[in-house]
N, C-alpha and C positions, 0 to 999 in steps of 0.2 A: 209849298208856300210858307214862309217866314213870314210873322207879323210882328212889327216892332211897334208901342206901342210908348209915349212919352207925354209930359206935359201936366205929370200931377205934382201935389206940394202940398203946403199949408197954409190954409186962407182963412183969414177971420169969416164968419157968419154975414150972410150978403155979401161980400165979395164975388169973382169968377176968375176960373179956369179955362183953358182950352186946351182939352187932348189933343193927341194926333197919333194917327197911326197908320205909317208904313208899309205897305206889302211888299214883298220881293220873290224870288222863286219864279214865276209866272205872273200873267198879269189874270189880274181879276175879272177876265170880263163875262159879264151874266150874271155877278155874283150878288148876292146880298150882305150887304155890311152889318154888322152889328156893336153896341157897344152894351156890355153886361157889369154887375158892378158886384159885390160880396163883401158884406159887413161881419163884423167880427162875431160869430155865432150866431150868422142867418146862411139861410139859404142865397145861392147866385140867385140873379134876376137880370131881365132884361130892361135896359134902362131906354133903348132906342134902337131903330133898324132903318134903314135905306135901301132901296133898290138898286140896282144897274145905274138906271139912268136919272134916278131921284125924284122921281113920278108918285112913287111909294113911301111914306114914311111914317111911322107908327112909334106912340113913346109911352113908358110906363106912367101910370097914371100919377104916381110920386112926384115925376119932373116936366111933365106937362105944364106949359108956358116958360118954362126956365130954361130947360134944355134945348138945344138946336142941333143937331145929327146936320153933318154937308160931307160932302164927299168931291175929289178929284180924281176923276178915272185917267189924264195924263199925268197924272204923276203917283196913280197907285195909294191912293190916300184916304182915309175916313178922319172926319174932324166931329169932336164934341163941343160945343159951345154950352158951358154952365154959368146960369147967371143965380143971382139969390141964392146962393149958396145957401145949406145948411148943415147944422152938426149933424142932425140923420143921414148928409148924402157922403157921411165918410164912410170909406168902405176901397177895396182894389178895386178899378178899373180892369176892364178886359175889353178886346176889340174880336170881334171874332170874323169869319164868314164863311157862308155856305153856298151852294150852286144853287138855281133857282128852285129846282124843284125835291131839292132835297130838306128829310123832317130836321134835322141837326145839324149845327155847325161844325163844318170840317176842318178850318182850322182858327187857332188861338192864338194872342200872342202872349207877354208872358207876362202884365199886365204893372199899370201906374199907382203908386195909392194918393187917394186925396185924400186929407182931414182935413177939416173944416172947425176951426178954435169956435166956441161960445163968444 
């Protein structure tokens, strides 16, 4: 599985973005989607996750109320929706996803940077 992942830039503070990101190789299905982020001398973290069928979805406590995780399983897709930007939320993007019942994601794609200006 290939994960193409696009749709970062630079946005003044309160502004938004919206990821996307592609899967190809096989299709997703079962999977859990992920979108993880990495600032410049932090640790990754997990910013949002979706399930299969989008029943499930669970967000880092940072972008709770801002973020929106959606997903299109006919078209192999995870979408981020960031609203309220801010300068902490800049950092790489990464889309990832794992099978249902596995601890780790198995695959990654090769990820967007957002910055986000003051």
């Amino acid at each position: 599985v290939q994960l193409q992942a696009s749709g970062g830039g630079l946005v003044q503070a309160g502004g938004s973005l919206r990821l996307s990101c592609v899967a190809s190789g096989r299709t997703l299905l079962g999977y859990v989607m992920a979108w993880f982020r990495q600032a410049p001398g932090k640790e990754r973290e997990i910013v949002a996750s979706i399930s299969w069928g989008g029943s499930i979805i669970s967000y880092g406590d940072s972008v709770k109320g801002r973020f929106t995780i959606s997903r299109d399983n006919a078209k192999n897709s995870v979408y981020l929706q960031m609203n309220s930007l801010k300068p902490e939320d800049t950092a790489v993007y990464y889309c990832a996803a794992k099978s249902l019942y596995a601890t780790n994601y198995d695959y990654w794609g090769q990820g967007t940077k957002v910055t986000v200006s003051s």
